[in-house]
C-alpha positions in Angstrom: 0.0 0.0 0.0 2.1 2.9 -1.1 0.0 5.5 0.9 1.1 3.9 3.9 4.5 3.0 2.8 4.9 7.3 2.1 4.3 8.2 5.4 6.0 5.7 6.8 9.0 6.9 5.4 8.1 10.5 5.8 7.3 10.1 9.7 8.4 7.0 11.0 11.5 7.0 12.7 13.7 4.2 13.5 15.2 4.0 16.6 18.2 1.6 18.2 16.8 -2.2 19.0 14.7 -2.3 15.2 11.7 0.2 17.0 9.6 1.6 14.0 8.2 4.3 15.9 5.2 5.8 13.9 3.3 7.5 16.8 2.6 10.7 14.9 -0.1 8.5 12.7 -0.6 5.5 14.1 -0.1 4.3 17.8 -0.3 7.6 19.6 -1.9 10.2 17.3 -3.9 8.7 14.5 -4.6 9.8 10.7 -8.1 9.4 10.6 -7.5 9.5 6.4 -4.8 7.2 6.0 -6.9 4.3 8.5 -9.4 4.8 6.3 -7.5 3.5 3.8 -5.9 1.2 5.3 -9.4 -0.3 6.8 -10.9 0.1 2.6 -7.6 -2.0 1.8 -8.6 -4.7 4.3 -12.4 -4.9 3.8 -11.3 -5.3 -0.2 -8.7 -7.7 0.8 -11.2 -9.9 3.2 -14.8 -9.0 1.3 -15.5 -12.6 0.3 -13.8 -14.4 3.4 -17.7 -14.4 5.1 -16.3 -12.3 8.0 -18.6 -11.4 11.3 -15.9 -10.3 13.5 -13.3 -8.2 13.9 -11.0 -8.8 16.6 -8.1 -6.6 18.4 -5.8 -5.8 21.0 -6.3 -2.2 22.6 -5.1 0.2 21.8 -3.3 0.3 18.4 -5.1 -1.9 16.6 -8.3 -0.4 17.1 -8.2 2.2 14.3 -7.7 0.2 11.6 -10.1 -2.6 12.6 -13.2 0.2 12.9 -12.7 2.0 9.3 -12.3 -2.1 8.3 -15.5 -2.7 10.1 -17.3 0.4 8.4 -16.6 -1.2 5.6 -17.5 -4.7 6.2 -20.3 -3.6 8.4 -19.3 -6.3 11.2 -18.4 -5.5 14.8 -15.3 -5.2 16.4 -14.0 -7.2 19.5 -10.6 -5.8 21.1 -8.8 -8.2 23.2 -8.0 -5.7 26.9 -5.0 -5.6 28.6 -6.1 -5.2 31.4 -9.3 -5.7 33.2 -12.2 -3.3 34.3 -14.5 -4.4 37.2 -17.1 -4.7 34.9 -15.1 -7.5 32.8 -14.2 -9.7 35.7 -15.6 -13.3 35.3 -16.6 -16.0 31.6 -13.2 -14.6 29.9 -11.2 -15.8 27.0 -8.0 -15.2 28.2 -4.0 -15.5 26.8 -0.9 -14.5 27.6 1.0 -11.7 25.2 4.8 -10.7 25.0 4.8 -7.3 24.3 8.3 -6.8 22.1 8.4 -2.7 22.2 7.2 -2.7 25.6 9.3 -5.8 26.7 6.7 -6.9 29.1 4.1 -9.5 29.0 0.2 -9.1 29.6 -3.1 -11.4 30.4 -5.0 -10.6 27.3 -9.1 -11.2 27.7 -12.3 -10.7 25.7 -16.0 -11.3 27.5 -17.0 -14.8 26.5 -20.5 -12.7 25.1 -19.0 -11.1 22.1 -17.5 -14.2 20.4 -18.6 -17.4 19.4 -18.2 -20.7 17.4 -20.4 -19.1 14.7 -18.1 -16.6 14.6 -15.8 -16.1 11.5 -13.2 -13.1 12.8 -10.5 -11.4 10.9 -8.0 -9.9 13.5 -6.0 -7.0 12.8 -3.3 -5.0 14.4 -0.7 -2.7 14.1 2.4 -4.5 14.1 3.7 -8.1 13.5 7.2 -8.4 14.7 7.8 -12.3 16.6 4.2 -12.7 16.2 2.8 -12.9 20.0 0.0 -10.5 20.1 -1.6 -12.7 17.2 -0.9 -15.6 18.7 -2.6 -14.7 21.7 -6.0 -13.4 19.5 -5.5 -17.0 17.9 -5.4 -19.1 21.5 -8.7 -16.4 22.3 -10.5 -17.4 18.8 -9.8 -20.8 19.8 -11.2 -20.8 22.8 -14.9 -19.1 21.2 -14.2 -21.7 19.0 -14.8 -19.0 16.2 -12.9 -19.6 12.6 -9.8 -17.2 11.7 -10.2 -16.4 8.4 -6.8 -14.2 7.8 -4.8 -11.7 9.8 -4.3 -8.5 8.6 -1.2 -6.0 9.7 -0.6 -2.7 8.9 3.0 -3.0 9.2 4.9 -6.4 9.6 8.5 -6.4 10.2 9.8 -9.2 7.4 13.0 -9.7 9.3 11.4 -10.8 12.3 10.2 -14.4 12.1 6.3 -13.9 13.1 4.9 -13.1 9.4 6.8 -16.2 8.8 5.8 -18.2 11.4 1.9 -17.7 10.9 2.2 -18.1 7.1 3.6 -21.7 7.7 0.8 -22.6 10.1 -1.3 -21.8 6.7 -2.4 -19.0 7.8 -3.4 -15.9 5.9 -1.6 -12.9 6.6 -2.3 -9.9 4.6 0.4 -7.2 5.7 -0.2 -3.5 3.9 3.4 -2.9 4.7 6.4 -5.2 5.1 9.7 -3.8 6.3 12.5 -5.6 5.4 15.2 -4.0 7.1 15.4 -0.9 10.0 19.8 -1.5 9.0 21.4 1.9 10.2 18.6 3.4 11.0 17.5 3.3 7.1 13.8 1.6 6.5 13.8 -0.2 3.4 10.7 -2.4 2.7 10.0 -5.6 0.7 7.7 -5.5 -2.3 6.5 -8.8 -1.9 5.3 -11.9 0.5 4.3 -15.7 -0.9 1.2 -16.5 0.8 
């Protein structure tokens, strides 16, 4: 998506440890026009994969996954970190390793908003080792809902997640993979086998 890939090069900015820190539009202050694009790229993407659900993990994935829902005209689900009073019992619950924040977190979603006639399509920001949709996977699985794809705004190829879920057959749609953050320099890859 070369939208995204242009202001990913014109705001992002690589820091030390391969950190793609794009806050300005996407995981701190959000461009309401560029997620709309990026949900109209996912909804075209997923439109015949019989999708009910969106799910998500507060708070970065969120964006993307309601302009995708707009478009779909499904809800979204988004997986909390952490837990309010009123979410305190009949939880789907996993474990995520947070890579950035170099913590881990109890993921959950209220056993009411998914289901085993469910057929979700989870989204998030970022896709580096692959943990945060691992642990959307382990919570679709315990709905018992389908996983019809994945999409990313922004995978890091060099990292072995994209890889990873692509050999479990999954699908993974990423609208932009970065193959290297090498001396600071973000250079991406053009393409991914499915």
């Amino acid at each position: 998506m070369q939208l995204l890939k242009d202001k990913i090069m014109k705001e992002g900015n690589v820091l030390p440890g391969d950190v793609l820190k794009v806050d300005s539009f996407l995981n701190h202050q959000i461009d309401a026009e560029l997620m709309q694009a990026v949900g109209n790229e996912f909804a075209e993407k997923f439109a015949d994969a019989g999708i009910t659900k969106i799910l998500t993990l507060e708070s970065s994935g969120i964006a993307p996954s309601v302009m995708a829902a707009l478009q779909l005209k499904v809800p979204v689900v988004f997986a909390r970190k952490r837990k309010s009073l009123t979410q305190n019992s009949n939880l789907y619950s996993a474990s995520v390793y947070s890579y950035t924040k170099q913590e881990s977190n109890e993921i959950s979603v209220s056993e009411a908003h998914l289901c085993s006639e469910d057929t979700l399509l989870i989204i998030d920001d970022f896709l580096a080792n692959g943990q945060a949709v691992l642990g959307l996977l382990e919570i679709a699985e315990q709905a018992g809902a389908k996983t019809a794809g994945i999409g990313i705004v922004i995978e890091k190829g060099f990292q072995p997640g994209g890889a990873m879920l692509r050999e479990k057959g999954l699908r993974v749609e990423s609208l932009a993979i970065i193959e290297s953050l090498e001396n600071l320099q973000i250079t991406f890859k053009e393409a991914v086998e499915q």
